[in-house]
N, CA and C atoms as an extended XYZ file, in Angstrom:
336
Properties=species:S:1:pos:R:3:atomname:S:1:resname:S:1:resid:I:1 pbc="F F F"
N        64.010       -0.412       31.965 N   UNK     1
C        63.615       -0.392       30.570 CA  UNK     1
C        62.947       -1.712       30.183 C   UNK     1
N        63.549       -2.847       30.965 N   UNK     2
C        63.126       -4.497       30.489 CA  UNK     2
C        61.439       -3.979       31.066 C   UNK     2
N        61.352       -3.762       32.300 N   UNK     3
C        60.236       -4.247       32.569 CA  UNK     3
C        58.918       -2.716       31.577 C   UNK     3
N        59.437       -2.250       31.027 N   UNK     4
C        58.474       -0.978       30.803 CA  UNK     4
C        57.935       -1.902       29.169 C   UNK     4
N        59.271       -2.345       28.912 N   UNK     5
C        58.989       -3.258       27.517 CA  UNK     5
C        57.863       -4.188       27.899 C   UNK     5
N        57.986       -5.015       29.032 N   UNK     6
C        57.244       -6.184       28.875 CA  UNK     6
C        55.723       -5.462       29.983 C   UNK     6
N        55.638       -4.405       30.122 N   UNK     7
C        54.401       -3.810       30.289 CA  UNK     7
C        53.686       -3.502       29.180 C   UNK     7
N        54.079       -2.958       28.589 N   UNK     8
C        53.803       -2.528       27.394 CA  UNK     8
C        53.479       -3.610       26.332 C   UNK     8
N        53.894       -4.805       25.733 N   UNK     9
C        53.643       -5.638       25.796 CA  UNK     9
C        52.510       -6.309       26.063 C   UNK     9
N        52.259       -6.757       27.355 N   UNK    10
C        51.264       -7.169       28.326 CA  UNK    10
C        50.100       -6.475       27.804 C   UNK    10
N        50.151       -4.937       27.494 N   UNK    11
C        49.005       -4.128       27.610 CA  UNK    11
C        48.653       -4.063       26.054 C   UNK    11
N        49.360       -4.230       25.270 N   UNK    12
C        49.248       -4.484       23.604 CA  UNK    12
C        48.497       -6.157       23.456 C   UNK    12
N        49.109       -7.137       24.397 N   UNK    13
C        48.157       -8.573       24.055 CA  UNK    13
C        46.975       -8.452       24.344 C   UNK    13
N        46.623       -7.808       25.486 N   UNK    14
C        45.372       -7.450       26.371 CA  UNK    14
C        44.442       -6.873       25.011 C   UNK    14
N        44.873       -5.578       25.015 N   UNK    15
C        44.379       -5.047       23.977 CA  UNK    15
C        44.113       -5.936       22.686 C   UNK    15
N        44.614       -6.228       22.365 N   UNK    16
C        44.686       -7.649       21.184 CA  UNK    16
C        43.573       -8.839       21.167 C   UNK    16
N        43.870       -9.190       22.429 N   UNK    17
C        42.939      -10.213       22.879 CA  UNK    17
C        41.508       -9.510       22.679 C   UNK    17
N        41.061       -8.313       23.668 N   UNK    18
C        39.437       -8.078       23.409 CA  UNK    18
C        38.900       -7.631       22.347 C   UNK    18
N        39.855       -7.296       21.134 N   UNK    19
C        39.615       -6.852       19.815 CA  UNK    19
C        39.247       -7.953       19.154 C   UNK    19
N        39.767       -9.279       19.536 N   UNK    20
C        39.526      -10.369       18.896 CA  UNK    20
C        38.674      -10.755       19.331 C   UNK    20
N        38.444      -11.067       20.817 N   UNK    21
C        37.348      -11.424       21.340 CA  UNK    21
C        35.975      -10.969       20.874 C   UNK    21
N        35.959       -9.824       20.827 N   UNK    22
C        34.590       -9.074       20.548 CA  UNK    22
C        34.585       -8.912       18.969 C   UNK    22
N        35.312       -9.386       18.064 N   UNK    23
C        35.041       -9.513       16.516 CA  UNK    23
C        34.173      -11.252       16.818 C   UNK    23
N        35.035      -11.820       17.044 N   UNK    24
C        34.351      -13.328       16.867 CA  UNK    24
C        33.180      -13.524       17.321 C   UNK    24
N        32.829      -12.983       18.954 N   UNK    25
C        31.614      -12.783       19.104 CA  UNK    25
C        30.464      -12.258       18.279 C   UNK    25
N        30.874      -11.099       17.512 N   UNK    26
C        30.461      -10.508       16.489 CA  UNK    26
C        29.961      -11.303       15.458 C   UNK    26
N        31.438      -11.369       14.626 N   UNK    27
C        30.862      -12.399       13.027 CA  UNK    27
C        30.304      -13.460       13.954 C   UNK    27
N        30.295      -14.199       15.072 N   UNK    28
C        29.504      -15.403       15.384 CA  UNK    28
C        28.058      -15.204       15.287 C   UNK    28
N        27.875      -14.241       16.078 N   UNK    29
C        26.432      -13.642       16.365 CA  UNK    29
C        25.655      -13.282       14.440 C   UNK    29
N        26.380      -12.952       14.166 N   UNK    30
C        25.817      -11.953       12.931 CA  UNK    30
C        25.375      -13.332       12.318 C   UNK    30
N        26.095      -14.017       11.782 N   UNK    31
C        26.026      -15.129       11.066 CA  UNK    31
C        24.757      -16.211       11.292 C   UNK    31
N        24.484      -16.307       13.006 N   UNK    32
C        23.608      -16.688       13.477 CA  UNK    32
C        22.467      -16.141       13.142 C   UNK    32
N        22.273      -14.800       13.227 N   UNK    33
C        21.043      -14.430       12.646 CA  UNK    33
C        20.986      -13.877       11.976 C   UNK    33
N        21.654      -13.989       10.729 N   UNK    34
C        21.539      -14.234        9.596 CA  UNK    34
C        20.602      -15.143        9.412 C   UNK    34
N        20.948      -16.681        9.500 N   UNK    35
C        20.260      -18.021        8.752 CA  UNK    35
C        18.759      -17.563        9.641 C   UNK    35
N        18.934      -16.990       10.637 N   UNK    36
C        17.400      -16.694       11.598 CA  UNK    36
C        16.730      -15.707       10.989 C   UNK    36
N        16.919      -14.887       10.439 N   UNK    37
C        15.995      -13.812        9.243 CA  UNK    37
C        15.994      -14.409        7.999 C   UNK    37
N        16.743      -15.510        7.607 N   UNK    38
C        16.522      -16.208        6.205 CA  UNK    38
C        15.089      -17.402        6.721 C   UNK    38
N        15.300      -17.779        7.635 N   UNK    39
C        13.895      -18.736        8.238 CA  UNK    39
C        14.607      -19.986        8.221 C   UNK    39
N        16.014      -19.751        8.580 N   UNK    40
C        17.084      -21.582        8.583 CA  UNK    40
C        17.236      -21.520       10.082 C   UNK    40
N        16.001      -21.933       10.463 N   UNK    41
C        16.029      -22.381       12.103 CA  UNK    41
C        17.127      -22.822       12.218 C   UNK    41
N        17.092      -23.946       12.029 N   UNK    42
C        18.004      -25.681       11.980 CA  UNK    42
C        19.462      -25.292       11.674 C   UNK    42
N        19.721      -24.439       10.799 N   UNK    43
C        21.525      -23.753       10.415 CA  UNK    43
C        22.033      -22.933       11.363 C   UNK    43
N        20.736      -21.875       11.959 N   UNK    44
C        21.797      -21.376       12.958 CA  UNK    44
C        21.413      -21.870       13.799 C   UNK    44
N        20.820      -23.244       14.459 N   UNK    45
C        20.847      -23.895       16.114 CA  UNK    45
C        22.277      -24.609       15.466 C   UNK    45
N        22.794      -24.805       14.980 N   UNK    46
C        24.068      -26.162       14.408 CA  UNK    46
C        24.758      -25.040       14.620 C   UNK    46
N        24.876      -23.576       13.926 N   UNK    47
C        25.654      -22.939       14.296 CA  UNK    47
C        26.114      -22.411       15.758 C   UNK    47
N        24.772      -22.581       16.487 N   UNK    48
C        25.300      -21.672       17.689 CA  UNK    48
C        25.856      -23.174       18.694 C   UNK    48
N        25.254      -23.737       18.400 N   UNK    49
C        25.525      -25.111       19.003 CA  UNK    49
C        27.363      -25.627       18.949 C   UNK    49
N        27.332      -25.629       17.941 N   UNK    50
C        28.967      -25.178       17.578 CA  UNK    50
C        29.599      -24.646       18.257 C   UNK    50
N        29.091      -22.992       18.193 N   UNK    51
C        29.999      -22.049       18.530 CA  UNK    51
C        29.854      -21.822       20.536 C   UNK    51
N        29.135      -23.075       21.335 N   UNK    52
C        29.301      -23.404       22.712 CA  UNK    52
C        30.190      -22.894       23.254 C   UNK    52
N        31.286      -23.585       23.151 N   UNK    53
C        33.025      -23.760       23.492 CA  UNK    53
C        33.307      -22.591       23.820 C   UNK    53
N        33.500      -21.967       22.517 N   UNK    54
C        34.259      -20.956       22.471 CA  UNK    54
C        33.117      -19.652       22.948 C   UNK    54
N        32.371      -19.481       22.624 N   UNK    55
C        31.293      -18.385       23.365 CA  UNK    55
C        31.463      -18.073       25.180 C   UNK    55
N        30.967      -19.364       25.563 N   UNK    56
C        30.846      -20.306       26.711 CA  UNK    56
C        32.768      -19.789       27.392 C   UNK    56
N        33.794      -19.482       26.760 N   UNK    57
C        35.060      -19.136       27.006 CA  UNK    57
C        34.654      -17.395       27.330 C   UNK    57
N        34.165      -16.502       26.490 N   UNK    58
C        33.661      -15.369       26.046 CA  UNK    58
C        32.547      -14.429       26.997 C   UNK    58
N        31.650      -15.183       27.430 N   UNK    59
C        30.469      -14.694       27.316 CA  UNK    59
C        30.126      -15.197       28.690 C   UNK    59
N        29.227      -14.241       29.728 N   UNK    60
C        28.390      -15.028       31.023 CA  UNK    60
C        27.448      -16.153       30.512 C   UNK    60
N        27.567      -17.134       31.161 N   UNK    61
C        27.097      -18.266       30.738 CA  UNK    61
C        25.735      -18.099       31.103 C   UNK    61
N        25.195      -17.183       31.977 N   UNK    62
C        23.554      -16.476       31.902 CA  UNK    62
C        22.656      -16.299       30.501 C   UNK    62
N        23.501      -15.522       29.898 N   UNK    63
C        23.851      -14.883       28.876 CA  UNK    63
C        23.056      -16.272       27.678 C   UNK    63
N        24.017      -16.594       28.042 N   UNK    64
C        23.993      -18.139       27.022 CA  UNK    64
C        22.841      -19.461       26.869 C   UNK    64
N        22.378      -19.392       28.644 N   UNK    65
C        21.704      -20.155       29.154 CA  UNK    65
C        20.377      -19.508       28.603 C   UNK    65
N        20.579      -18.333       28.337 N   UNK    66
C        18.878      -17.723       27.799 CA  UNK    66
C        18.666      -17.957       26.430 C   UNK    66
N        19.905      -17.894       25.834 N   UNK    67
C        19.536      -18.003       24.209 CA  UNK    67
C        19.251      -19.548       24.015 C   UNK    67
N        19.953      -20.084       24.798 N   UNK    68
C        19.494      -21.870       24.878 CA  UNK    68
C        18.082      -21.794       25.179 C   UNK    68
N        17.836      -21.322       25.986 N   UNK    69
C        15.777      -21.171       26.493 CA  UNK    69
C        15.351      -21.432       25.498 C   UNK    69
N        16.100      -19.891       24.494 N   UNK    70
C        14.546      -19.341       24.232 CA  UNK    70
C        15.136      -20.132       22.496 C   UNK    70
N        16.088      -20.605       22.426 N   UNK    71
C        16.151      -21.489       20.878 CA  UNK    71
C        15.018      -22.532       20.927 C   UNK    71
N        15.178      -23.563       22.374 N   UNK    72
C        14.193      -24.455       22.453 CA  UNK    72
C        12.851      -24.277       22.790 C   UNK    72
N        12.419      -23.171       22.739 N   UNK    73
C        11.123      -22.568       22.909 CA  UNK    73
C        11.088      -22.340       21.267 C   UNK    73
N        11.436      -21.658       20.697 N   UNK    74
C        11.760      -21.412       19.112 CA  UNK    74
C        11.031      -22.701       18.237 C   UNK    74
N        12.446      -23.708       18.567 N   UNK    75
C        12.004      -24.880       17.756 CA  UNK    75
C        11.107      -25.567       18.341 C   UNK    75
N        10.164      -25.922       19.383 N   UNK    76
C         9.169      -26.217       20.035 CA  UNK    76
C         7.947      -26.190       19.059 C   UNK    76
N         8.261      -24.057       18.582 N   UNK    77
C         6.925      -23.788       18.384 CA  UNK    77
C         6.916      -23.949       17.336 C   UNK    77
N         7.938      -24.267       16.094 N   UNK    78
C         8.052      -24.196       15.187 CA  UNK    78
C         7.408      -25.344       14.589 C   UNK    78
N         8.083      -26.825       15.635 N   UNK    79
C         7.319      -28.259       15.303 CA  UNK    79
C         6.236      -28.356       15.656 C   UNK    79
N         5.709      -27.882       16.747 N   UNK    80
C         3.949      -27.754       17.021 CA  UNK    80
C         3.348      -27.244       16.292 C   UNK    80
N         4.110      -25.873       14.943 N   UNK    81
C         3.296      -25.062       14.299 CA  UNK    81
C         2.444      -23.892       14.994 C   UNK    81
N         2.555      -23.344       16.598 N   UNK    82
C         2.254      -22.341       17.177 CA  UNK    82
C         2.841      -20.950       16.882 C   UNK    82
N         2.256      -20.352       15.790 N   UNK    83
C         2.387      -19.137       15.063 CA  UNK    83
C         2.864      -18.432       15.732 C   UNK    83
N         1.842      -17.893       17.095 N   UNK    84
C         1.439      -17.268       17.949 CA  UNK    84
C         2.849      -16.784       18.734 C   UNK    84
N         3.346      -18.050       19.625 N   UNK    85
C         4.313      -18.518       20.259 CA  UNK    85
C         5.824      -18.113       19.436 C   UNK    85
N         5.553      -18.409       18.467 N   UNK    86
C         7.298      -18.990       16.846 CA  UNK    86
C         7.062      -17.180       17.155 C   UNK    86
N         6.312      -16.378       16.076 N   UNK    87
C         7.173      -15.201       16.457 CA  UNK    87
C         7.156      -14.426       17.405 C   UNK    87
N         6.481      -14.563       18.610 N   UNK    88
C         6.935      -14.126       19.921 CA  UNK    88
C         8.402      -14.308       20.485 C   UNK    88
N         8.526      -15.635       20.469 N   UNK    89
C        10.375      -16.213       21.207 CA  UNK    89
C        10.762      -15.826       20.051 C   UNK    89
N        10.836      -15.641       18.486 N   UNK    90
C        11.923      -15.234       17.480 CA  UNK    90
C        11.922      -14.351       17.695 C   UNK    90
N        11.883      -13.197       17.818 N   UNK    91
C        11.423      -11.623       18.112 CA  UNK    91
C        12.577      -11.458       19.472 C   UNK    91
N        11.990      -12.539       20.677 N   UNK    92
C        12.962      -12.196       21.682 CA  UNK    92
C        13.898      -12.721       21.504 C   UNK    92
N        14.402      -14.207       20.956 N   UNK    93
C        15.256      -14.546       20.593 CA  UNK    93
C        16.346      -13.862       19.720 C   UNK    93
N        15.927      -13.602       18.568 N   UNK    94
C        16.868      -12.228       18.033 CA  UNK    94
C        17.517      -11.274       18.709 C   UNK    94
N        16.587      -10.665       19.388 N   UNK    95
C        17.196       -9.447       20.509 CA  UNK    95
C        18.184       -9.905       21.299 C   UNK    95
N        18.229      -11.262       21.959 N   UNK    96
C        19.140      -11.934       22.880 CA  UNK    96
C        20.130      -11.738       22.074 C   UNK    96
N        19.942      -12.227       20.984 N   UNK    97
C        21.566      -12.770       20.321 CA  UNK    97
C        22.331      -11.456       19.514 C   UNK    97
N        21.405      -10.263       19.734 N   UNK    98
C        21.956       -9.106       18.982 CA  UNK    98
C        22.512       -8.360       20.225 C   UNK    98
N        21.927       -9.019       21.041 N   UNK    99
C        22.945       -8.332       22.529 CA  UNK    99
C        23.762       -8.642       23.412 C   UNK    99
N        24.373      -10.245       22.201 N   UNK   100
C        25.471      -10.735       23.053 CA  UNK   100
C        26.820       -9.912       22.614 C   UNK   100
N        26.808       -9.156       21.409 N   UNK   101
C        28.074       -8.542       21.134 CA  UNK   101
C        28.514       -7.627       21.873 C   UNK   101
N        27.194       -6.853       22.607 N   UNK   102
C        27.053       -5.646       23.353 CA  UNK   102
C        28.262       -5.825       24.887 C   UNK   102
N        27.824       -7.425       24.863 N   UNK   103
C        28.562       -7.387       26.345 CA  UNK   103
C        30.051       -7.170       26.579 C   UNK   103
N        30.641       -7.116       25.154 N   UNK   104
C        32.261       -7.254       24.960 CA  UNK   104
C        32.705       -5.927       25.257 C   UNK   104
N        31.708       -4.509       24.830 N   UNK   105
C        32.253       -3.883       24.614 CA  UNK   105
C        32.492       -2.807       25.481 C   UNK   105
N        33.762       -2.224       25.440 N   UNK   106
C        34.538       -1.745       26.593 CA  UNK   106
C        33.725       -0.497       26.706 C   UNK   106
N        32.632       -0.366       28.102 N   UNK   107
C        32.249        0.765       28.019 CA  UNK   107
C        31.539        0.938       29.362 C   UNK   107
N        31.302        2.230       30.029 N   UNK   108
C        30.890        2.374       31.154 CA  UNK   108
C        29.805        1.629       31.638 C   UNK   108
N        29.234        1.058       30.413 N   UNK   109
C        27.467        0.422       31.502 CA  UNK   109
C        28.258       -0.800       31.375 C   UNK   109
N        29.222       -1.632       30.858 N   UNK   110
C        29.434       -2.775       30.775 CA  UNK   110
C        30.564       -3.217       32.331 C   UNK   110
N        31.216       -1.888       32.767 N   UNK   111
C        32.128       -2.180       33.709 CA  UNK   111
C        31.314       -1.409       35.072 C   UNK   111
N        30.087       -1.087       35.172 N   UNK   112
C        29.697       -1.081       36.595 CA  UNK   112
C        27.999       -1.499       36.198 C   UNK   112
């Protein structure tokens, strides 16, 4: 009976844990581009910059290493003033970061 308790248990934190996991990822992400459809470059690089640590705990660091790319491709084009360039990487940039929530979630394309 002890050990069926502390299975059970085990399988309730588990459960617990990726519910949380994949909210924070969530409001993190959302929030981020948010200030990125308002045109607050600079608020969400501080934000995501921030949110390193704990992502970086979360997330394939692939994953991560691209939205880093393509932020500094972003603000590049933004200080050069290359139109052309700014909404090309915002465009892909967005998409990156709207598909980091995707990776949390418990589902057949995510586990093979």
């Amino acid at each position: 009976m002890q050990r069926l308790f502390l299975a059970l248990s085990l399988f309730a934190l588990l459960i617990w844990g990726s519910l949380w996991s994949s909210r924070t990822v969530e409001a993190t992400v959302d929030a981020i581009v948010q200030d990125m459809e308002s045109g607050r470059l600079e608020q969400a690089y501080e934000k995501w910059s921030a949110a390193q640590t704990l992502l970086g705990s979360l997330l394939l660091h692939e994953e991560l290493d691209e939205v880093n790319r393509l932020f500094a491709r972003v603000r590049t084009a933004q200080k050069e003033q290359i139109t052309d360039d700014l909404l090309l990487d915002r465009t892909e940039l967005l998409a990156q970061l709207r598909h980091l929530p995707d990776l949390e979630q418990p589902n057949l394309k995510n586990l093979f």
